[in-house]
Structure formats: C-alpha cells, structure tokens
C-alpha positions as CSV (number, residue, x, y, z in Angstrom):
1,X,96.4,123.8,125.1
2,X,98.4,124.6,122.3
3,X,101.7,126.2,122.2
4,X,102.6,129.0,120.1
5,X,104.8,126.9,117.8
6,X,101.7,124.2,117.7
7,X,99.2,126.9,116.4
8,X,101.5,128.0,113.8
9,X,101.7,124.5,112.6
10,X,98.2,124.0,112.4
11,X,97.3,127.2,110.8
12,X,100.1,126.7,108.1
13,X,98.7,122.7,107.9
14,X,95.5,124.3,107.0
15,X,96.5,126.4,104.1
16,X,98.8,123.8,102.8
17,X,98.7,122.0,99.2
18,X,97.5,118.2,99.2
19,X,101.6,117.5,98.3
20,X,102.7,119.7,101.2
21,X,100.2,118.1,103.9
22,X,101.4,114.6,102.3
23,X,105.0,115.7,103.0
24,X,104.7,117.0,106.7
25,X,102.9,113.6,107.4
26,X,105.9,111.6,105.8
27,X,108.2,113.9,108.1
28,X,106.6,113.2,110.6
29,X,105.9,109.4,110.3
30,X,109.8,109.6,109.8
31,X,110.7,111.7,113.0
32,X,108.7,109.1,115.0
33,X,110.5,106.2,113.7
34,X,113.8,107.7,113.9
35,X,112.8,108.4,117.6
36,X,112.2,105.0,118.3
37,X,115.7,103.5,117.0
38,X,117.2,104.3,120.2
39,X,118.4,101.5,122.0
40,X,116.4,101.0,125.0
41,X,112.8,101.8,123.3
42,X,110.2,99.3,124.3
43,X,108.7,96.9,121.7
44,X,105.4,98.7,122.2
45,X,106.5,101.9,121.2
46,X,108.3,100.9,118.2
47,X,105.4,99.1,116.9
48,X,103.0,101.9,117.6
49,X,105.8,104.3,115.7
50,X,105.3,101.4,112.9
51,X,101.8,100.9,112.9
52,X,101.4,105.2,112.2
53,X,103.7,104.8,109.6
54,X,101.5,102.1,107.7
55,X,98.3,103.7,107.9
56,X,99.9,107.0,106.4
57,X,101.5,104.7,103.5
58,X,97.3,102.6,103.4
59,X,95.9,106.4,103.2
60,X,98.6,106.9,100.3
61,X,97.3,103.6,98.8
62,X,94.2,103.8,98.6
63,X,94.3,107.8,97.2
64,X,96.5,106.5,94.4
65,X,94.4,103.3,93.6
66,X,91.5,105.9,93.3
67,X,90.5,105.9,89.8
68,X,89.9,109.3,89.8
69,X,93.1,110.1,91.1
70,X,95.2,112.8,89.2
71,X,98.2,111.9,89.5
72,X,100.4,111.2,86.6
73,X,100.8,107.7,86.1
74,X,104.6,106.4,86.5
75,X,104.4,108.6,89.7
76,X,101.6,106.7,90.8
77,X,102.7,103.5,90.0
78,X,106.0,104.2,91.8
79,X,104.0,105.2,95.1
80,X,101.5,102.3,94.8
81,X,105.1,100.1,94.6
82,X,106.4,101.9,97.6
83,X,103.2,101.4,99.1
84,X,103.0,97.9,98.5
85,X,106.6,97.4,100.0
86,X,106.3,99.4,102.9
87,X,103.4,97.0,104.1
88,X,105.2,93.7,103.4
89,X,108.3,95.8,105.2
90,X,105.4,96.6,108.3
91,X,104.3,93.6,108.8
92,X,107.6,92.2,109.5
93,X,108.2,94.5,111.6
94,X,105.5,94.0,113.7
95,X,106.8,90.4,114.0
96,X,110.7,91.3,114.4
97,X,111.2,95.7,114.7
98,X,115.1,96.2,114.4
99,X,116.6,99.1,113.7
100,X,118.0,98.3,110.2
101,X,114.5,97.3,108.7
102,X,113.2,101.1,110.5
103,X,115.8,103.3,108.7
104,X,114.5,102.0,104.7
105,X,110.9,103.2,106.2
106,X,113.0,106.3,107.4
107,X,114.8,107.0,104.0
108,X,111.6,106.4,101.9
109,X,109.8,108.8,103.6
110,X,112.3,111.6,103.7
111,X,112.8,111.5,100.0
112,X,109.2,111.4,99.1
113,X,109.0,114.1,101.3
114,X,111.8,115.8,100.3
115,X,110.3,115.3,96.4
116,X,107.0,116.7,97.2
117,X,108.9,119.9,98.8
118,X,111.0,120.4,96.1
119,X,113.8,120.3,98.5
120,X,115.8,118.2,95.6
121,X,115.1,120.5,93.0
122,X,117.9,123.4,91.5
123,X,116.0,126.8,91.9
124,X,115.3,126.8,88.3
125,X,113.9,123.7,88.7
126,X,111.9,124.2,91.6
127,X,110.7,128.3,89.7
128,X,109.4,125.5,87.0
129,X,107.6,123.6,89.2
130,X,106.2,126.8,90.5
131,X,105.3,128.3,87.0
132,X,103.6,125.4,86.1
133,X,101.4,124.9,88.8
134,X,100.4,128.8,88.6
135,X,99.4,127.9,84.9
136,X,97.4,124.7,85.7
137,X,95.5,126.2,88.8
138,X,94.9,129.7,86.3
139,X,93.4,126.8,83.7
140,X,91.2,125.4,86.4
C-alpha cells in the first residue's frame, strides 16, 4: 500500500520529462549509495546499492549509444564517458566497496542530476532553458 507521499511521487513520475525521470533516478541511485557509507553496512547491501547504480548508468549507455538518440553530441559523449567510468569504477567495487570510491558515484550523480534540473542554472538561465524548450516542442 502506498502512502500519500508515495502516490504523489508516482503521479508526478508519470507526467515528468525524459531529463526529469533521468534525474530522480540519479537522486535516487545517489541517496542509496550515500545510505550505505555508514560504517557498519554489510558487504551485501553496499554491493546491491552498487549494482542499482550500474544498471541506471548501462540504461544511460545504451540510450546514448542509440543512434537515434537526440541528444546533442558533446553532451553525449560526456555521458557515454561518465558511463564508461562509472562501470570500470563498479566493478571495482564489487571487488573492494569503500567508502571513498562510493562518494565519486555519489558526486557524479548529483550533478548530472542537479544539471538536468537546472538546479545550477541563474533564473535567466534556467527562463532560457525554459523558452527554448517551449519553442522546440511548439516546432514539433
């Protein structure tokens, strides 16, 4: 059963934009990590926190690798580099998880996140942003 809380998530999840979904899944991928820094956790469940985080950052791969993908090119290339270090930075975590090799998953995924949001923009930046995708979805 879902709480009230849970049902506004998934409602709002529903009538997100591709780069909003992204970013809640990146926030989230990051809160579970950061959960699992605490000293104390068990192996298992930092691995598992890992192993969510990877399959987020293969889904983000294989989108941008898509030739049909629209996204613009240095942007792409920049996430299929992140992508590409964030599984050599998996896998050896799955062999040694510390802390330290956690919090660059962490960071990576908050600023993406943080980017897709607009949470780094200036509000005149961000009212661009905004004023350009009202013109490319009116062109569509």
């Amino acid at each position: 059963m879902k709480t009230g809380y849970a049902k506004q998530q998934t409602m709002a999840l529903e009538h997100a934009s591709p780069e909003q979904t992204l970013a809640w899944g990146l926030t989230t991928a990051a809160r579970k990590l950061a959960d699992v820094m605490a000293p104390g956790t068990p192996r298992e469940t930092m691995l598992d926190a890992v192993r969510i985080n990877w399959r987020l950052w293969t889904i983000i791969q294989a989108e941008q690798a898509d030739p049909d993908c629209q996204t613009p090119r240095g942007i792409r290339e920049g996430l299929l580099n992140l992508s590409n270090f964030v599984d050599k930075r998996s896998v050896d975590l799955l062999a040694s998880p510390t802390a330290e090799k956690i919090e660059v998953l962490i960071n990576i995924n908050r600023n993406i996140a943080a980017g897709l949001l607009g949470t780094d923009l200036t509000p005149e930046q961000r009212a661009e942003r905004d004023r350009q995708a009202a013109a490319a979805s009116a062109g569509a």
